[in-house]
Structures are given as structure tokens and as C-alpha cells.
NUZA-506768 format. One line per 4 residues: number of its first residue (from 1); their letters; for each residue y, z, x negated of C-alpha. Coordinates in Angstrom, 1 decimal. Each point is the difference from the previous one (the first is absolute). Last residue first. Example, Ala and Ser with C-alpha at 12.3 -4.5 7.8 and 13.67 -1.06 7.14 Angstrom:
BEGIN
2 = sa = -1.1/7.1/-13.7; -3.4/0.7/1.4
END
This chain:
BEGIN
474 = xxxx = 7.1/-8.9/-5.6; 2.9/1.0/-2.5; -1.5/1.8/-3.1; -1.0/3.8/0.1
470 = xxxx = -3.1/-0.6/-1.5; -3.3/-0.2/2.3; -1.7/2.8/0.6; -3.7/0.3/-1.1
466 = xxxx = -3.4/1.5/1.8; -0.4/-3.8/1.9; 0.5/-2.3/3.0; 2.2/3.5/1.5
462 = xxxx = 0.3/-0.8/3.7; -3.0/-1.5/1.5; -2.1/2.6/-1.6; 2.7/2.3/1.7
458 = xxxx = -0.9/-0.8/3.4; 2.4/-1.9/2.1; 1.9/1.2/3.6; 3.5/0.1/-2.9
454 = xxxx = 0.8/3.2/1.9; -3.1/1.9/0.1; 0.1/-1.6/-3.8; 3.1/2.0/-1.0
450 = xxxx = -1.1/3.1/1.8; -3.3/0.1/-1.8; 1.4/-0.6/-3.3; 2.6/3.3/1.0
446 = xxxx = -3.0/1.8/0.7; -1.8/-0.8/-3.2; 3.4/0.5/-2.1; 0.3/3.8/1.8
442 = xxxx = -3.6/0.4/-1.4; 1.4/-0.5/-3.7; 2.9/1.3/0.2; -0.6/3.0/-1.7
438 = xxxx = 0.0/3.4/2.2; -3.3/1.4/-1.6; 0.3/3.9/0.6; -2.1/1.5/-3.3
434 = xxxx = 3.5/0.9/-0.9; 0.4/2.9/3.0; -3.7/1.0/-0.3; 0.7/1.2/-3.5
430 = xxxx = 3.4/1.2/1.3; -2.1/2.5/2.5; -2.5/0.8/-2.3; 2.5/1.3/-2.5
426 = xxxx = 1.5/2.2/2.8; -2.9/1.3/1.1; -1.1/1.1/-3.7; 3.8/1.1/-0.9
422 = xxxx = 0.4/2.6/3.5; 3.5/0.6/-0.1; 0.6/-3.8/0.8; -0.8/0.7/3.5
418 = xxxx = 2.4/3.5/0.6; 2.9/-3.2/-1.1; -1.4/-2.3/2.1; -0.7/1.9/3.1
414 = xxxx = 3.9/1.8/-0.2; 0.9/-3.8/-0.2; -1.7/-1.3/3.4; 1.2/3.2/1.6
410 = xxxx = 3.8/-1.1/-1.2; -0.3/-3.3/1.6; -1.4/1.4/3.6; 2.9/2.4/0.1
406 = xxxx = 2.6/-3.2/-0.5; -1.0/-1.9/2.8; -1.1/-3.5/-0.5; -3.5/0.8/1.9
402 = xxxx = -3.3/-0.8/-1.6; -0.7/1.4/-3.3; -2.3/-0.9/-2.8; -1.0/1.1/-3.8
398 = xxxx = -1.8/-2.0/-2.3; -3.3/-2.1/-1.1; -2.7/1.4/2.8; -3.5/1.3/-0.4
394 = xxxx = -1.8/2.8/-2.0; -1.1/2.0/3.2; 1.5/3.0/-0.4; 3.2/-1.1/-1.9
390 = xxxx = 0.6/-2.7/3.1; 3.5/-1.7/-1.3; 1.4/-2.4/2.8; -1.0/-3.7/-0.4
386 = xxxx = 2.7/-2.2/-1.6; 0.0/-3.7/-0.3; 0.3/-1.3/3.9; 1.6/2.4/1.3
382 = xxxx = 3.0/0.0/-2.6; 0.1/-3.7/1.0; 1.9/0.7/3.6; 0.0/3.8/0.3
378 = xxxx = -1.6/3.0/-0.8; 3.0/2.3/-2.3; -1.3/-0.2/-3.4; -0.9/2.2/-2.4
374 = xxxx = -1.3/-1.9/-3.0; -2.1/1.6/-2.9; 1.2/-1.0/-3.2; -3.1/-1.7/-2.7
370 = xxxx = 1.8/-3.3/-0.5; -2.1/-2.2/1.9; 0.5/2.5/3.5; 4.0/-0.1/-1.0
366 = xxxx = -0.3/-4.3/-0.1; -1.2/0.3/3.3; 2.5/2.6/1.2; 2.4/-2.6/-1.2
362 = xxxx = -0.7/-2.9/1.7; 1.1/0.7/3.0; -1.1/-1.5/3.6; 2.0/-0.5/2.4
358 = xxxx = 1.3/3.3/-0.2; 1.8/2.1/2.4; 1.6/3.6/0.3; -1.5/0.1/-3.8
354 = xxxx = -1.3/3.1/-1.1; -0.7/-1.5/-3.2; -0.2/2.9/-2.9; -2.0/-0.6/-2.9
350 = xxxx = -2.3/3.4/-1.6; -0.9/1.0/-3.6; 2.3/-2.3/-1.9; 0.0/-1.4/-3.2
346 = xxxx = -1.8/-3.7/0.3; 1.6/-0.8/3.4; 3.5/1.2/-1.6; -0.6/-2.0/-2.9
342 = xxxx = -0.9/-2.7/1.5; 3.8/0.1/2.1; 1.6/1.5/-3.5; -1.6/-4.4/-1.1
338 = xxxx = 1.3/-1.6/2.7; 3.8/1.5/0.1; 2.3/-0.6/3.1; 3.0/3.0/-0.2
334 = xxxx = 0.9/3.1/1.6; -2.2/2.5/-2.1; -0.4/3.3/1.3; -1.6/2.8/-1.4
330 = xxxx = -0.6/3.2/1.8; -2.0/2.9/-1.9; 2.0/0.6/-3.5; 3.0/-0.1/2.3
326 = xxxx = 0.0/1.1/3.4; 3.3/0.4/1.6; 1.3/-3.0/-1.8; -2.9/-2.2/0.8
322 = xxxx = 0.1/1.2/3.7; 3.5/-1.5/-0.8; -0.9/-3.3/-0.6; -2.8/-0.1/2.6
318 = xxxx = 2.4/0.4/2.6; 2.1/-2.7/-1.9; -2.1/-2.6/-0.1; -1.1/0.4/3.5
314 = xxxx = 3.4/-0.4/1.2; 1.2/-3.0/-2.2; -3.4/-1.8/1.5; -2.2/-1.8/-2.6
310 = xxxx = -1.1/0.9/-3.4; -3.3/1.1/-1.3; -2.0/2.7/-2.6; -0.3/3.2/1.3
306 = xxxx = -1.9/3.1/-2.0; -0.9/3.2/1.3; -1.2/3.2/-1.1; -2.2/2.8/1.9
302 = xxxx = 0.3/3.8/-0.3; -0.6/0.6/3.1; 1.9/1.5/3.3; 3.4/-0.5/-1.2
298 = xxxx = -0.5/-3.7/-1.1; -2.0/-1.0/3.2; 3.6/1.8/1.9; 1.9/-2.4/-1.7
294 = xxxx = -2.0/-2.7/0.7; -0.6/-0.2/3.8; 3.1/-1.3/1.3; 0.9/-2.3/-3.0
290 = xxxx = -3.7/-1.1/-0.5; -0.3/-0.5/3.9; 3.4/-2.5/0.3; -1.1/-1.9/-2.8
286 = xxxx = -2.7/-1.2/2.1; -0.4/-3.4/-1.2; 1.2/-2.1/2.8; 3.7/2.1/-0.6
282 = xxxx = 0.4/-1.3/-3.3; -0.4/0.7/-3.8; -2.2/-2.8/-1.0; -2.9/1.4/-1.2
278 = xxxx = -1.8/2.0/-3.0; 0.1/3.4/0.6; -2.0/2.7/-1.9; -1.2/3.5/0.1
274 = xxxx = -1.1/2.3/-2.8; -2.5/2.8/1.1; 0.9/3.1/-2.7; -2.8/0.2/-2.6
270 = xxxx = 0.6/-2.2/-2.8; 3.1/1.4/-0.5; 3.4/-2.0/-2.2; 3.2/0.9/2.1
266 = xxxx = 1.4/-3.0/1.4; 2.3/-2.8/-1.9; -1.1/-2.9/1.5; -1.2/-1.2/-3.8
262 = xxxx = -1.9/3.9/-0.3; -1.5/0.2/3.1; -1.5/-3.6/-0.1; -1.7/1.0/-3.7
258 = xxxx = -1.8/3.2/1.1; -1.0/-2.4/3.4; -1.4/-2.8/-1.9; -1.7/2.7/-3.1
254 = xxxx = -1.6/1.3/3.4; -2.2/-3.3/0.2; -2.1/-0.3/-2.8; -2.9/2.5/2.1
250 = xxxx = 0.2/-3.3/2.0; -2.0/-1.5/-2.7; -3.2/-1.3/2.3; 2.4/-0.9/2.7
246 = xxxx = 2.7/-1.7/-2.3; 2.2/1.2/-2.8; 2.9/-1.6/-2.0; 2.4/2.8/-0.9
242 = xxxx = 4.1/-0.2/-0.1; -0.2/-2.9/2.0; 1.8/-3.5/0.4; -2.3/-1.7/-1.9
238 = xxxx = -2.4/0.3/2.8; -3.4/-0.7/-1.5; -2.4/2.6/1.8; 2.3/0.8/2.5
234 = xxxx = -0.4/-3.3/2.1; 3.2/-1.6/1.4; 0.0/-3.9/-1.3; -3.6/-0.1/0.5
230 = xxxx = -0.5/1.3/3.2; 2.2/-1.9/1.8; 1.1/2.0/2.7; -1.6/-1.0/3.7
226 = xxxx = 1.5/-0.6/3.3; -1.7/0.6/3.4; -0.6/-2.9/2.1; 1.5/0.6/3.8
222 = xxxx = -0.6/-2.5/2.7; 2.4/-2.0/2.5; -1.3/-3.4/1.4; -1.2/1.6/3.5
218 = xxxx = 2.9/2.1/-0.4; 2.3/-2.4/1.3; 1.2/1.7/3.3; -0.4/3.8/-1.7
214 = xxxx = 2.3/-1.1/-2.8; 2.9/-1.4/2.0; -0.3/3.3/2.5; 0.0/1.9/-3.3
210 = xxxx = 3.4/-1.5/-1.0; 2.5/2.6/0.1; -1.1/1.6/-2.9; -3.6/0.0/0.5
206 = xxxx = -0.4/3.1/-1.6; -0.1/3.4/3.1; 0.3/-3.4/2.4; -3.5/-1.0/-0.4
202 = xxxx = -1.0/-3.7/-1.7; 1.2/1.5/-3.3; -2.9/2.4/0.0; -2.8/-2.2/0.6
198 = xxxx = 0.6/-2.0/-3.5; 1.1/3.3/-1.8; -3.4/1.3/0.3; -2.0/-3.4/-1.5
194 = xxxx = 2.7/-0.1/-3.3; 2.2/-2.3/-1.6; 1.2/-1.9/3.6; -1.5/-3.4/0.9
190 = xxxx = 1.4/-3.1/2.4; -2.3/-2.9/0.3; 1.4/-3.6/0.9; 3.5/1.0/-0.5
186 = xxxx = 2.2/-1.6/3.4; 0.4/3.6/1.9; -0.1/2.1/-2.9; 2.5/-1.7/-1.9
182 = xxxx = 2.8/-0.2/3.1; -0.1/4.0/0.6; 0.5/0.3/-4.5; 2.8/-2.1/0.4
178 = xxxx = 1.8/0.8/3.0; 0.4/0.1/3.9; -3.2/-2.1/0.0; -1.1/-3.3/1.2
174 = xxxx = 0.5/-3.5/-2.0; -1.0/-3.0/2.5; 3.5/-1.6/-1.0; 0.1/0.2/-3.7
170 = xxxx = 2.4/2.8/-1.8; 1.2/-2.3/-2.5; 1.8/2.0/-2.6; 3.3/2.8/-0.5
166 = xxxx = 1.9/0.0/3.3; -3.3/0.1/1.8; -1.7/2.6/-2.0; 3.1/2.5/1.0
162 = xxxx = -1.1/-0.8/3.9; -3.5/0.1/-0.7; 0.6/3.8/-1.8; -0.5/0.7/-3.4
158 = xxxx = -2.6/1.7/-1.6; -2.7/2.5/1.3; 0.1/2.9/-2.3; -2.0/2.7/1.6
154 = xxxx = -2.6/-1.6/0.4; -1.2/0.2/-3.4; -2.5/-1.8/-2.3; -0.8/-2.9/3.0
150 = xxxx = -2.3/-2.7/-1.1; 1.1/-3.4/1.5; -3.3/-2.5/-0.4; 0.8/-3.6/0.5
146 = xxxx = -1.8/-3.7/0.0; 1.5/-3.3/-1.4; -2.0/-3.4/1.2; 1.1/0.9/3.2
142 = xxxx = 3.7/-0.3/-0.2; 1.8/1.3/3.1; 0.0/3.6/-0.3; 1.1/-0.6/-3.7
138 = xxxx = 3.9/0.4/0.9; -1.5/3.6/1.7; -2.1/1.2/-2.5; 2.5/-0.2/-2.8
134 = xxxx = 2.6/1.6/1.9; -1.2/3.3/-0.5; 0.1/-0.2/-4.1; 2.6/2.9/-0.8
130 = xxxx = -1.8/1.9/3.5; -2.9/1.2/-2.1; -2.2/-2.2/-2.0; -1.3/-3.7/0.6
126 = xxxx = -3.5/-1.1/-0.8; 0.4/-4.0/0.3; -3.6/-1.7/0.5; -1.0/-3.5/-0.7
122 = xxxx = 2.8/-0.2/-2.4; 1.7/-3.1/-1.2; 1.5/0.2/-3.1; 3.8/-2.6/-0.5
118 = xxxx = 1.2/-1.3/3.5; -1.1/2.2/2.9; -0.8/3.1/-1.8; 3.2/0.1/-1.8
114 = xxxx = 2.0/-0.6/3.1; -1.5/3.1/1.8; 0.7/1.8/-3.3; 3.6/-0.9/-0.1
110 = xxxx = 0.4/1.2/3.3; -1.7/3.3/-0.5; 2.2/0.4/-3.2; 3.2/-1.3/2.0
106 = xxxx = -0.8/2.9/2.6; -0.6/2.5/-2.7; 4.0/-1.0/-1.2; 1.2/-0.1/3.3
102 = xxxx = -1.6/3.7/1.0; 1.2/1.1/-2.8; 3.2/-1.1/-0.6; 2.0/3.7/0.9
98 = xxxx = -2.0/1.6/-2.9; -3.7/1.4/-0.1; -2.6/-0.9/-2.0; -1.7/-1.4/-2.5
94 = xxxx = 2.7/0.7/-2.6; 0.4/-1.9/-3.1; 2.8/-2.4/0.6; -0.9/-3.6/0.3
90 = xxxx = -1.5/-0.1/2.7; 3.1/-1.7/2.4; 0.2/-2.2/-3.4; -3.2/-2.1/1.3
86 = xxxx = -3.1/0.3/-1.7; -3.5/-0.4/1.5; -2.4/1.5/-1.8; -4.0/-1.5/0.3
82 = xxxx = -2.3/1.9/-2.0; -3.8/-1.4/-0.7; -2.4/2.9/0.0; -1.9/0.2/-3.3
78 = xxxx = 1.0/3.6/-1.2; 1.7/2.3/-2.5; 3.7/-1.3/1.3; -0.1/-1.8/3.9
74 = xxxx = 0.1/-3.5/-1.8; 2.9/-2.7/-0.5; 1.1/-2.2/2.2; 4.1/-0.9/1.5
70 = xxxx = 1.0/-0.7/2.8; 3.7/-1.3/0.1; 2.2/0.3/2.8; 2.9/-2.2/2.0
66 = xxxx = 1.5/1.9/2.9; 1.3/-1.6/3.5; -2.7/2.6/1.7; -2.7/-1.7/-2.1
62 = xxxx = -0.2/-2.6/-2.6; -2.5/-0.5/-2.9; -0.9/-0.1/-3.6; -3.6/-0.5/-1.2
58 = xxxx = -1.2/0.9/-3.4; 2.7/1.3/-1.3; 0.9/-0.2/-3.5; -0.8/2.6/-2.7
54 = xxxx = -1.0/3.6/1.3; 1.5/2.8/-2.3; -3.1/1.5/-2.3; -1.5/3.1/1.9
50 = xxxx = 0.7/3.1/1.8; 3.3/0.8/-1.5; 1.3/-3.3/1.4; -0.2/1.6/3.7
46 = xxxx = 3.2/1.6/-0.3; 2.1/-1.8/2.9; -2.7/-0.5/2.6; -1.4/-3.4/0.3
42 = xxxx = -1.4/0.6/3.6; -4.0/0.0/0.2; -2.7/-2.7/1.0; -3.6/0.8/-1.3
38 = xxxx = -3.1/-1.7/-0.5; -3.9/0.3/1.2; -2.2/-2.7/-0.2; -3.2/1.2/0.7
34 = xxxx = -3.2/0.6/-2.3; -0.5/4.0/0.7; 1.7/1.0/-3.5; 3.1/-2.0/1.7
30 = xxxx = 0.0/2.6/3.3; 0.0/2.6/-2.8; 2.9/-1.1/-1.6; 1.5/-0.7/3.0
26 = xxxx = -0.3/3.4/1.7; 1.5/1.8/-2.6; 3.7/-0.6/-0.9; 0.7/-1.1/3.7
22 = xxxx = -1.8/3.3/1.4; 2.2/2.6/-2.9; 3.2/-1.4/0.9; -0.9/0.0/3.8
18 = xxxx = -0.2/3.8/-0.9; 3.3/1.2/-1.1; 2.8/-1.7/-2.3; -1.7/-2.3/-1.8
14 = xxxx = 1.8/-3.1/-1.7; -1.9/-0.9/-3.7; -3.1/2.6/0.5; -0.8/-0.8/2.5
10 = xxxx = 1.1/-2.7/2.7; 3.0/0.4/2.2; 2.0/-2.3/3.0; -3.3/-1.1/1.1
6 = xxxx = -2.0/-3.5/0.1; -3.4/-0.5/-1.1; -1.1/-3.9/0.1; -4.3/-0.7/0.8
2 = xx = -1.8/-2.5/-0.8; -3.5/0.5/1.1
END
């Protein structure tokens, strides 16, 4: 199958949360499966540092009264063929944000549409989040090209029809009262990141306004959980850590946390229960609990805590002056790093996600490889990759609560921290926490099957051999 990628990020040159992590992944391991699998990402200003500057185009074209260049090169440290499309509207470095971007994702989308038209056709476009909604809808009427719209986060849903029609061609038969409403209805299978979050954004507790929409087409709505690529993030070769260690070696593993207390600045003790955040800091993610909850945590134990993320001015600075009120056991670090972020999975005892939604998270995954034991609030993807803690029996990989309500939070840590009193249950518990196999190898099979569901062909008929063919124009 030939098959074109299309998102506003791909990791690890343009990743700012998940979808990052998905477009960086999936392909590679699509292509291991004998498909053609490539990629089609806005020239963001900084880019260069990731390989050699591209030389000349190889297509230019016109969209939205704007000429741009696409340019190849390959996703860095793999195979996958890497379409950019360059236009000065990306030529700063940010992703997102700014008062052009809904234009400037709209003239991506455009510019995608017309790429796969004239220059590499597809058989299947898999678009990402609303940045690529109207993708689906200009191809509604081109049968050789087929669609699958995966949605990261309902909560953004793009700009509305009546802003889309002062900006592109908003055809005729197009339905929707904006971009993300319009992909579902004309994409040919529409997916979410994880099984859970898939029912829960068709009821009105998560379907943002548009669980009526979801409900009516869920006959071609599923959920496939992400994966991590296991070979980028495994603790055994992580440059990025203090000590290398894996399941066998995880007696390696408190040198991580001795280390992580002393470059955030925390009192050095190997027995306290160090927390970490790694996340966006924003309401979704249930800042709102760690800031209600927190202080008193502190009071009662003699835990530490470690943050790592930016995001909302408010949340920043709650967290800034728990910091100040607590130093030598509250760090905070307000910035993007990826290597503090291994760290932190590598150092601490426990990871915090009591997220008020999640579609799917990657993080508590990447937590479980790392050896820190997630407690996460059950919802969306969190249900999906963490079974509550059973001491008595052996079983589960963290610790769970239901409700978004502060009391229930707090319960879930007290657990934790009597938990990781008790080393020989404790070691079990991470032991059974890395042994979790969340590559993305079975979500490739699934999405193989959703490709060729589409496509009404079976993949013998598909792939006419193990190899992929260079990313040379078709």
C-alpha cells in the first residue's frame, strides 16, 4: 500500500505532544511491514539542525493564491521518505499558536491535497488532528485516493466553515460547522489513540459539543491505542541517563533518582517517594488536583516532587511558588527538555497523570518502561495501559482512581507512598511495569487491517514483495 502521513508534528524534529510521537513511529514500522509509507510536514523554521539543508524542490505548487516548494529528505535515523512543504508563513520555529494559524495549517492541508493529486499519489491519506480536516473533504470525490482522520484531541477542533470559506474552497456537498465536524463526516474511517477514548467522545461528559456527530458515524469510528518506540526510549542504552539499567539490572536504577535530585536541585534520599510530571501544563491534565491536593501530600509524607513542562501562565506559577515554599523537595522546571523528561521516568519512584481527560497519553507508557509507577486518574487511554496495583495478588502496573475530585487523588498517593515502603512489592511492581510491551508493533497490524478494510483488497494483493520502493516519484 502506498500510503502519505500528514500532521502538523512528527518526532523528534517538530513534536510537541503525542501526535509527534504517532507520525515519528508509525511509519517506520508500517515500512518494516513492506508498504510505502511517507510523510508530509510544514517546513518549520529550524528544521536544518536535523539534517543537511534540502537542495531543490522536487515539486512546487499553488494553493490559496500561494506558491510552495516541497522539498525530500528523510524522517532523521530512518527510511521514511519526508515530504516538507515550505512557504514563509513556516518559516519561524514555532508549531503553534499565533493569530495565522488557522490560515497557515489550512494552506498546509491545501498544499497537501494538491501534492497528492499532481506529484505522489497515495492510495490512502492518514490525516492528523483538525490541521489536516480538510483533506478528507476536497478528496470526497476522488476515488482512487482513500482517507483515514485520526483524532489526538477533541478539544481542539479548528476553524469554523464560515472562517474556512474566506480562506479555501469549501465544496458544495461539504457538511459540518467546522473543521474537525466536516473531516469525520467525508473521512473514510475515523480513529481516536486509544479503544476507551473512542466511546467516550461520542457522550456529552467528552464529546465536546459534537458527540451527536460522533454517535451518527460511529459505524466507521474505532480506537487503536498508540505505542512508544521502544527502541528510541529503552533504559538499557538511553544516553540520556545517569545509569543504564533494564529489568534484570533494575537494582542500577536508584543511582537515576540520587542523580535527578541533585540536577533539579532536591535534597539527595534514596528513601523519600519522589514524584514526577512530565506534561503540558494545562487544565486537561489535571493540574488543578496536584495544586489542591499537593501541599497537604507534602505535610503528611515526606515525599519529593519534580515537574518538568510549560503551558498555562496560572499553572506555572502555582507550581512556581510551591517550589519556593518547598525547596529541596519541589522542583520546577518551566521549559521543553527531552533528555530531564528521560530522566525523570528513569529517576523517579512514582508519575502523576490524573488527567481530567486523556486521549490517550504517552507518558505513563513511557513511565511503566522507565521503572516509575504511574497514578493515573481512569480515563480515556490511561484505562487502557494501567491496571490498578493488587499487592496481594501480584497483579496490576500502578495506582487508579475514578472521580476527578480532589480526596480521591490524594488516597491514590497516601497508597503509593505506604506502597513503596515495602522494597520487595515495590520491586515487583516496576518489574511488572517494564515487562508491559506497548511497541507499535500490534497497533501496525491493526492499522494494516484498517487500511485494507478500506482498500476491499487483501494485503498479498497489496505489497508484490518484502521491499519498499525508494522515495522516487511514482
Amino acid at each position: 500500500m502506498r500510503i502519505l502521513f500528514v500532521g502538523a508534528e512528527a518526532a523528534p524534529i517538530a513534536k510537541v505532544g503525542g501526535m509527534g510521537d504517532v507520525i515519528g513511529a508509525l511509519p517506520k514500522v508500517l515500512r518494516s511491514h513492506g508498504h510505502d509509507v511517507r510523510i508530509m510536514l510544514p517546513y518549520y523554521g529550524g528544521l536544518e539542525q536535523w539534517f543537511p539543508t534540502p537542495g531543490k524542490p522536487v515539486w512546487q505548487g499553488s494553493a490559496m493564491f500561494q506558491d510552495f516548494d516541497v522539498f525530500e529528505t528523510l524522517l532523521p535515523g530512518t527510511d521514511v521518505p519526508l515530504y516538507l512543504l515550505g512557504h514563509p508563513a513556516f518559516a519561524p520555529k514555532r508549531i503553534y499558536a499565533g493569530p495565522d494559524e488557522a490560515w497557515r495549517f489550512t494552506l498546509f492541508a491545501n498544499g497537501a491535497a494538491e501534492f497528492a493529486w499532481n506529484y505522489w499519489t497515495p492510495d490512502i491519506i492518514h490525516c492528523h488532528d483538525w490541521h489536516t480536516s480538510m483533506i478528507p473533504v476536497w478528496m470526497h470525490q476522488t476515488p482512487n485516493i482513500r482517507t483515514v482522520f485520526t483524532i489526538h484531541n477533541l478539544a481542539y477542533q479548528g476553524p469554523s466553515k464560515a472562517q474556512l470559506a474566506t480562506m479555501t474552497w469549501c465544496p458544495d456537498y461539504m457538511q459540518g460547522h467546522n473543521a474537525i465536524a466536516a473531516a469525520v463526516q467525508f473521512a473514510d474511517r475515523v480513529t481516536t489513540v486509544s479503544p476507551t477514548y473512542a466511546q467516550q467522545i461520542q457522550t456529552p461528559e467528552y464529546g465536546e459539543t459534537v458527540e451527536g456527530l460522533l454517535s451518527f458515524i460511529s459505524g466507521k469510528l474505532s480506537g487503536i491505542l498508540n505505542g512508544i518506540d521502544t527502541e528510541v526510549y529503552n533504559p538499557e542504552t538511553d544516553p540520556s541517563l545517569a545509569q543504564n539499567f533494564g529489568v534484570a539490572t533494575i537494582d542500577r536504577r536508584p543511582i537515576n533518582k540520587r542523580e535527578l535530585q541533585k540536577e533539579v536541585g532536591l535534597t539527595p534520599n534514596p528513601d523519600c517517594l519522589l514524584m514526577g510530571i512530565v506534561s503540558r501544563l494545562v487544565e486537561q491534565k489535571g493540574l488543578d488536583l496536584v495544586i489542591q491536593t499537593m501541599e497537604r501530600f507534602l505535610a503528611y509524607s515526606d515525599a519529593q516532587l519534580i515537574v518538568l513542562g510549560t503551558g498555562d501562565r496560572y499553572y506555572e506559577t502555582e507550581l512556581w511558588q510551591l517550589a519556593s515554599r518547598y525547596p529541596g523537595r519541589v522542583g520546577v522546571q518551566l521549559l521543553y527538555s527531552e533528555p530531564l523528561a528521560r530522566r525523570i521516568y528513569a529517576g523517579t519512584d512514582v508519575f502523576l497523570m490524573p488527567s481530567r481527560f486523556e486521549p490517550c497519553g504517552i507518558s505513563q507508557m513511557l513511565a511503566m518502561r522507565y521503572g516509575s509507577i504511574p497514578i493515573v486518574r481512569r480515563t480515556g487511554g490511561l484505562v487502557d495501559t494501567v491496571t490498578h496495583h493488587d499487592p496481594q495478588h501480584g497483579q496490576g502496573t500502578g495506582y487508579c482512581f475514578d472521580r476527578y475530585e480532589p480526596l480521591d487523588f490524594f488516597a491514590c498517593m497516601v497508597r503509593a507512598w505506604e506502597g513503596f515502603r515495602y522494597k520487595q512489592p515495590w520491586t515487583a511492581l516496576q518489574t511488572r511495569a517494564m515487562r508491559q510491551d506497548y511497541s507499535w508493533d500490534k497497533s501496525a497490524k491493526d492499522y494494516i487491517s484498517l487500511y485494507q478494510d478500506i482498500l476491499g483488497k487483501p494485503e498479498a494483493a497489496l505489497t508484490s514483495s518484502g521491499t519498499v520502493p525508494s522515495a522516487t516519484r511514482a
